[in-house]
Structures are given as structure tokens and as C-alpha cells.
N, C-alpha and C positions, 0 to 999 in steps of 0.2 A: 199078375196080369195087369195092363195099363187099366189107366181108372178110367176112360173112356171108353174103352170097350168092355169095362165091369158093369157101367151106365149105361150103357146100350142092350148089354143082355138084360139088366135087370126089369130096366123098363119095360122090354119086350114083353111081360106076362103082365103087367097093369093094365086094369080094367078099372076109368075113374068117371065121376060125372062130377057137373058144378054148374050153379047162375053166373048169369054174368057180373060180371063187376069191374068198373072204372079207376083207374087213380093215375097221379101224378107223383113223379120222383121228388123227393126234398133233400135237396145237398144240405149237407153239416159238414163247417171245416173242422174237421179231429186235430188238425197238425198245420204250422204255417212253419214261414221265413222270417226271420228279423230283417233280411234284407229286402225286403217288398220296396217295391218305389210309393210313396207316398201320392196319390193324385183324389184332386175334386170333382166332381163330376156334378156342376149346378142341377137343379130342378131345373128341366125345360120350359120353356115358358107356352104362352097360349094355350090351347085347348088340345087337349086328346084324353081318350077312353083308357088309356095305357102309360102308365109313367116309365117313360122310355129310360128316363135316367137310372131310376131305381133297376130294369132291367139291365143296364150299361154297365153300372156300378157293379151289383152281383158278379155279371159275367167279370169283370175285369179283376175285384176282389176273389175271384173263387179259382183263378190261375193260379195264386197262388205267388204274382211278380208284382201284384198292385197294393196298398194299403188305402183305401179308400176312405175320403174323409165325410163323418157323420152331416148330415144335412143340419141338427140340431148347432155345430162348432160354425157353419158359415155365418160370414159375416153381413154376405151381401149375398143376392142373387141376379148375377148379371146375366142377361141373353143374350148377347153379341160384344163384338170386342170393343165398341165404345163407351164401355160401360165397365169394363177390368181396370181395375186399380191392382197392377203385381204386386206394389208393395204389400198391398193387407194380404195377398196368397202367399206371397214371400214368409212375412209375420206369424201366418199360417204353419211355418213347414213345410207346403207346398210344392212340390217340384213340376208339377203340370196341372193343368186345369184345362175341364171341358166348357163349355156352355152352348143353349140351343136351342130354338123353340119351334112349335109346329104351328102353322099357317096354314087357313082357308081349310077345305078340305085336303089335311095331312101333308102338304107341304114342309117335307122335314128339314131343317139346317143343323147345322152343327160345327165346331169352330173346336182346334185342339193349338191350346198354348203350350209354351215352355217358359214357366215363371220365373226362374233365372235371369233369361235371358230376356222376355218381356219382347215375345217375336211368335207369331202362330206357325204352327207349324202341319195344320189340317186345314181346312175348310170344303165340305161337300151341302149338296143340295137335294133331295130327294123327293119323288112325288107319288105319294105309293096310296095304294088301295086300304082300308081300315085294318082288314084280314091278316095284311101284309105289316103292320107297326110292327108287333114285335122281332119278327124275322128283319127287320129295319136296325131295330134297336141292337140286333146280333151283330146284325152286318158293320153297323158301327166301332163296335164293339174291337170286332176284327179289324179294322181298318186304324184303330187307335193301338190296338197289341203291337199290329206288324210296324207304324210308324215308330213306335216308340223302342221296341226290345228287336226289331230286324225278322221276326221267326212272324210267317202266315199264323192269322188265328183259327183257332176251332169254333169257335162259340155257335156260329149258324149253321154245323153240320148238326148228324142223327145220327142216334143210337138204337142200337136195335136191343133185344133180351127177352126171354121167356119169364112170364109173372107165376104162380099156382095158388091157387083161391080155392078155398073150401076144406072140409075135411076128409077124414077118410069115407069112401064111398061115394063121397061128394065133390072129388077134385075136378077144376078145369084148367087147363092150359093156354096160353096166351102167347104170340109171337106179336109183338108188341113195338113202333117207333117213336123216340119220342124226339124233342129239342136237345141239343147237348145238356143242358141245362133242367132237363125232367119234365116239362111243362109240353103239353099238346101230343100227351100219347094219346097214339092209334091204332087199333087192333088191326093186323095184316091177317091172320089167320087164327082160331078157336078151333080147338080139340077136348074132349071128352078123353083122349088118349093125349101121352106125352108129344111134344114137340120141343126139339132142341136143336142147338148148332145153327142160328142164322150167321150167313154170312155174306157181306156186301159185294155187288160188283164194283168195280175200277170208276164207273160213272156216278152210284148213287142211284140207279134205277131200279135195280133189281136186290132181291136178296134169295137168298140159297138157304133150304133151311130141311130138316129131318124130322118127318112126323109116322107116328104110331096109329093115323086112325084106321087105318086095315085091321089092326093088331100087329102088323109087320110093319120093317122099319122101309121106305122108301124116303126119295130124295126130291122136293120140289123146289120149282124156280116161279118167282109171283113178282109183275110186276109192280109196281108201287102205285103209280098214277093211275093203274085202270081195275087192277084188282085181278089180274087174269093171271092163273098159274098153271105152267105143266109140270106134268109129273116125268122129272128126267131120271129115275134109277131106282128102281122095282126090282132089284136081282134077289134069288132065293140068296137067306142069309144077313149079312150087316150090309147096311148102304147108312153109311154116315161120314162124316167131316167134309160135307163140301166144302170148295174155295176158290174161288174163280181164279182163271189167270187173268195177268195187268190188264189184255185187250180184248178180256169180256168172252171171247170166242169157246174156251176151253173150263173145266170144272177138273179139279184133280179130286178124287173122292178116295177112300175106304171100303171096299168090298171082300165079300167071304164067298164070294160067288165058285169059287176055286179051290179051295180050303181054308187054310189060314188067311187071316185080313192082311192085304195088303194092300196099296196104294198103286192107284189107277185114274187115267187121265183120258176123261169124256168130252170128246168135241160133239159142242148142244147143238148144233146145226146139223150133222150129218150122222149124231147119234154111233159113230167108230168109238172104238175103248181101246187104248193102250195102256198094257199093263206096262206098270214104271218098275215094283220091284217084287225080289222073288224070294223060295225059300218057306222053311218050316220056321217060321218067327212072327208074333205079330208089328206089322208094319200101321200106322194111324197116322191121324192129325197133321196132314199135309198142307203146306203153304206156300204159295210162290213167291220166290225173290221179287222184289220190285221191276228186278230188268227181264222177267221171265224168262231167265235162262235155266233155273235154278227150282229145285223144291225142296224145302227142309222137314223134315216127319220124325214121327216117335218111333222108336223101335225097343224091343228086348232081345235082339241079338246078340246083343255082349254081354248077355245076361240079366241087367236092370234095364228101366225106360232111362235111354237119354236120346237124342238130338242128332241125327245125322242128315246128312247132305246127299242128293243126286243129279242130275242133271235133267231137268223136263223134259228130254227122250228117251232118258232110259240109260244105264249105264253102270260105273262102280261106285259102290258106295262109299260116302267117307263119314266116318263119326265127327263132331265137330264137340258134345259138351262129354268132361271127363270129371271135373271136383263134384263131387255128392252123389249120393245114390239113388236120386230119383231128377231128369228134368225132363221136363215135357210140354205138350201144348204153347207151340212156338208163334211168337204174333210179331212181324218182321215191322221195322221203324222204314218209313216212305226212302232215307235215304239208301236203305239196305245198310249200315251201318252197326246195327245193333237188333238184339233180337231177346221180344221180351221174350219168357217163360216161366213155367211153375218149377220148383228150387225144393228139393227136400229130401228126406229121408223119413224110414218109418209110416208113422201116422201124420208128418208133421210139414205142412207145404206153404212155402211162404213164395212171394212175387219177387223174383229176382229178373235181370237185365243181361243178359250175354255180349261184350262183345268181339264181330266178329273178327277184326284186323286182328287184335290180341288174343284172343279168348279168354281173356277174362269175364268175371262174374262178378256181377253188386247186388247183394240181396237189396230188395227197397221195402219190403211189408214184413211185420212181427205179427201176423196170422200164425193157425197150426193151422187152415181150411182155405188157402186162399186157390183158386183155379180161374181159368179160364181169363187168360191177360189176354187185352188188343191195345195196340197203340193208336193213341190219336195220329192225325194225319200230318202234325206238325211236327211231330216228335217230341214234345213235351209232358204230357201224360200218358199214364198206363190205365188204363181201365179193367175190371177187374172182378171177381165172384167171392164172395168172403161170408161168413159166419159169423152173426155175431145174438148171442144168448138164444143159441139153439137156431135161430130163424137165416133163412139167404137171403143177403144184401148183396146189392152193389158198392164199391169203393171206388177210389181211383188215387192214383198216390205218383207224383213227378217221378221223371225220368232221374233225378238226381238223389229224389227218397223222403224230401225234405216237405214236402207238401203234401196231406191227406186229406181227402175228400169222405164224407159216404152219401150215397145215393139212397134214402128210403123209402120203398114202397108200402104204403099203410093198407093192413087190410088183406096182406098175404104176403108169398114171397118170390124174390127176382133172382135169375141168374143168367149165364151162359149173354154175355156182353158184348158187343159186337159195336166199336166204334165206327162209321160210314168216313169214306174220303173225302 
């Protein structure tokens, strides 16, 4: 039986309690690139509560493309460009440099060179509220990625993920956002019962997620800004894996309302269910192509879970993964191009990449426990559920294998990872 719907029955008889309790993720890079590009990123100058650089820096070094140079190796620290001597960045190693300072209240600048060449190649101005520095310092961040390597950054989106605190008897559950980056999580929802499977909409406003506090499994949708959630799928049976379509309007979910679970597609406005597929098989883990034409879901019809194809009205099915005896839980790359998923056999599931013009397969994680992939919105990383000395962590490890991240939550544990657009 798929391990998702192993986790959804099981859950279904826990009875847990727990205090509450706060934390923040802390990335550890496990695995890098020798090819990182080398860049500085000065201490900004003037006054601020927040050392935007040192946020810059992180973000930039924790992609994975940056090798960031120590603040202790500069020689100088310039805040605007008449004050760069390339040569000494040159001398350095060098191959770009930031610098930048914040003014009056938080008037931010910032200046992006290319020391080779000895020619800037950024400069913006910003005038933001205190609240808003670090989401500043992201923003940044992203605007330095995309000049430099061509690819939109991530850095100022959110992650979504369920935390569990306490022990037996004493568990809570947490639906949980925070910064890409770990920092400024906030509780969306607390249960005393389990809560799994958030999933974002297409804007970032909303998230879609499966909680147990009835004791039964229903499906709510909670907005972000206001706090206000309705409950869209209460059927007797499994209600789990939402996943919005591209244009927000539609939710494809998992229901047993019927018999076996299969995969069904609720328009949240007018409350109508179509069912997408049929059959004495379990069907799960539904997601939509990017161009919403399309859902890809788990199935054991040919016998093991792998990866097949339907059309989002309904139709024939086609298989799509064939190497290995277990793939599943499918998380589609923004260009529809590639498609992460779980890769294994046995007891043994590592984070492999599908893709889809070929169908080829690249495993990228040497877990035996890795589950539940989403792609950032860039396409560059995979985000990710892993195991590591018994406890659940988060990871994240590049789309090409070579760059690993872990995310740790102290003080309990994280899973089921939900990258936002």
C-alpha cells in the first residue's frame, strides 16, 4: 500500500496533546560545488537593527552558485562605488562585489559590481519600514542571483511544514511558515491531533492542508493574511493531498468517499467534485502540470506505486515512471520540465528528479527515509523530508545533486515541506 495512504490511516487513531513551543530552522551546508562563483558582499554601512549583508551573504552562499568571502579576509570596506579599488577585489579572487548602506530611517542602497571588468552592473534604492529589512535583504538577494546566474531567486519566498513537539501523550502539531531561509516562523494552525500535507496556492495566499482534529481526516483552506479557514472536504473516509490548480479556482484531492481512494477534482467556489479516476486501485498524491492541463498521481495499478499521467478532466490513463520499484509523491518544476519525486525500492527511498521529455531518472539524495520533494519555484532546488539519527528533518539538495542543505528544527521534529511560488 502507498506510504501515504499507510500515514493517513495510521494517523487516523492518534490521540496526542502538547504545549506550545516556538523555533526557527537553521541551515547546515552538508555538500557544496567547487564551482561556486566567488563574491563579497561588504558590511553595509550606516545604521540598522539587522546586518543585511550577513543575511545577503547566507542567502547567496546557501544556493549553493556563491562562495562568499569572509568579512575577517576584506581589505577594505567600501559603501558606494567611489570608494572600490577592483584591483584589491581582483587581488582578492574576487569576481563580484556588493556594497551598501542604509540611510535615515532605512533607506536602503545597494550597488552590484563585476570586478573583472571594473563596471557595476546593479544599483537600486529602497525605502522600506524596519519590519520589512530583512525581507529587503531577501529581496536583494534575489535580484543579485537573477543578475548574475540568469534563473529568478527564491530567497524571499516561504516554506510551509508540519513541526511535532513533545512526547508520547504529549504531542502537538504545528502547520508552520517560515522565510526560505528558516527564520520568522509562524504558526497557521495547532492541533492536538495530526496535521499534514500543506499545500500552497499559485499566488502565495492561501495554503491547503489536512488535519485530524475531529479524529477524522478533513481538508481545510486558511488564508494567510487574515487567519480565516474553511473547511473544503469532510467526506466519510480519506480526504488528503490537496493541491490547488495553477488558477487557484480548483483543488484536486484524494478521497475514499467511493471505495477505494482515488483522485478527484473540487471546484472551491461552487463546491461540484469531479471524479478524475477510477477502478479498484489506490489512486493519491495528485498535482497539477503547471499549464493546468494535466495531473500527475500515484497509483498501484501495475502493481507497485509509480507515477502516472491524466488529463484534468478526466480521461486515459498513461504511466509515465518505469526504472525502480517504488516512485511517488510527484512535485512538478514551474517549467513543467521535470518532475521531482520519491525513488526506491524496498525500505529504501532516496530524492530522485524525473524527466519528463526523456523519462529519465537522477537520483540526487543517498537517504534510506527521504519523502515528500517540492521544488523551489526556480528550479534549482528540491526541498525535502529526511531522517537523520532517528529524528525528521528537513533537507534540500540542487536540482543537479551537488549541493546539500539541512534545515534543523531544535526541540522537536519537521516534515512534509511545502516550497511557496
Amino acid at each position: 500500500m502507498l506510504l501515504y495512504i499507510k500515514k493517513i490511516l495510521m494517523i487516523s487513531f492518534l490521540v496526542l496533546t502538547s504545549p506550545l513551543l516556538k523555533a526557527e530552522l537553521n541551515i547546515e551546508i552538508t555538500g557544496g560545488t567547487e564551482s561556486a562563483t566567488p563574491i563579497a558582499i561588504v558590511p553595509f554601512g550606516g545604521g540598522s537593527p539587522l546586518n543585511l549583508s550577513s543575511v545577503i551573504s547566507d542567502d547567496l552562499r546557501n544556493s549553493g552558485y556563491f562562495r562568499t568571502l569572509p568579512e575577517g579576509d576584506m581589505i577594505s570596506r567600501p559603501t558606494s562605488e567611489a570608494n572600490v579599488d577592483y584591483h584589491a577585489w581582483q587581488a582578492l579572487g574576487q569576481e563580484y562585489l556588493v556594497v551598501g548602506q542604509v540611510m535615515g530611517n532605512y533607506t536602503v542602497q545597494f550597488e552590484l559590481f563585476t570586478v573583472v571588468k571594473g563596471q557595476k552592473m546593479l544599483a537600486y534604492r529602497f525605502t522600506v519600514a524596519e519590519s520589512d529589512l530583512r525581507r529587503t535583504a531577501h529581496h536583494i538577494a534575489d535580484l543579485i542571483f537573477e543578475k548574475i546566474t540568469g534563473r529568478k531567486g527564491v530567497f524571499a519566498t516561504k516554506i510551509a511544514y508540519i513541526t511535532t513537539t513533545g512526547g508520547n501523550g504529549g504531542k502537538v502539531y504545528r502547520l508552520q511558515v517560515a522565510d526560505a531561509d528558516g527564520y520568522n516562523s509562524k504558526t497557521v494552525a495547532s492541533s492536538k491531533e495530526p496535521l499534514m500535507s500543506p499545500a500552497w496556492s499559485a499566488d502565495g495566499k492561501k495554503i491547503a492542508y489536512v488535519s485530524f482534529e475531529t479524529k477524522r481526516s478533513a481538508i481545510f483552506i486558511q488564508t494567510l493574511a487574515t487567519g480565516q479557514r474553511q473547511k473544503i472536504s469532510g467526506f466519510p473516509g480519506i480526504n488528503g493531498a490537496p493541491a490547488f490548480s495553477p488558477d487557484g479556482s480548483q483543488l484536486a484531492v484524494t478521497l475514499s468517499k467511493d471505495g477505494n481512494p482515488n483522485i478527484y477534482v473540487l471546484d472551491i467556489n461552487s463546491q461540484s467534485l469531479r471524479r478524475i479516476t477510477q477502478g479498484n486501485v489506490i489512486d493519491t498524491e495528485p498535482v497539477w502540470s503547471p499549464d493546468g492541463g494535466s495531473i500527475v498521481f500515484t497509483s498501484d495499478r501495475g502493481g507497485k506505486p509509480q507515477l502516472y499521467r491524466v488529463a484534468s478532466q478526466g480521461g486515459a490513463v498513461k504511466r509515465l515512471t518505469f526504472k525502480g520499484a517504488y516512485n511517488a509523491r510527484a512535485s512538478f518544476s514551474k517549467d513543467g520540465q521535470k518532475i521531482a519525486m520519491v525513488h526506491g525500492s524496498g525500505s529504501n527511498f532516496k530524492i530522485a528528479v524525473y524527466d519528463v521529455a526523456s523519462g529519465s531518472i537522477d537520483v540526487l539524495t543517498e537517504g534510506d527515509s527521504d519523502e515528500s520533494p517540492s521544488f523551489a519555484s526556480n528550479g534549482t532546488m528540491v526541498l525535502y523530508a529526511a531522517k537523520q539519527g532517528g529524528r525528521e528533518v528537513l533537507s534540500a539538495v540542487s536540482a543537479d545533486g551537488k549541493v546539500h542543505q539541512r534545515l534543523a528544527f531544535v526541540g522537536g521534529e519537521v516534515r512534509d515541506p511545502a516550497w511557496s511560488p
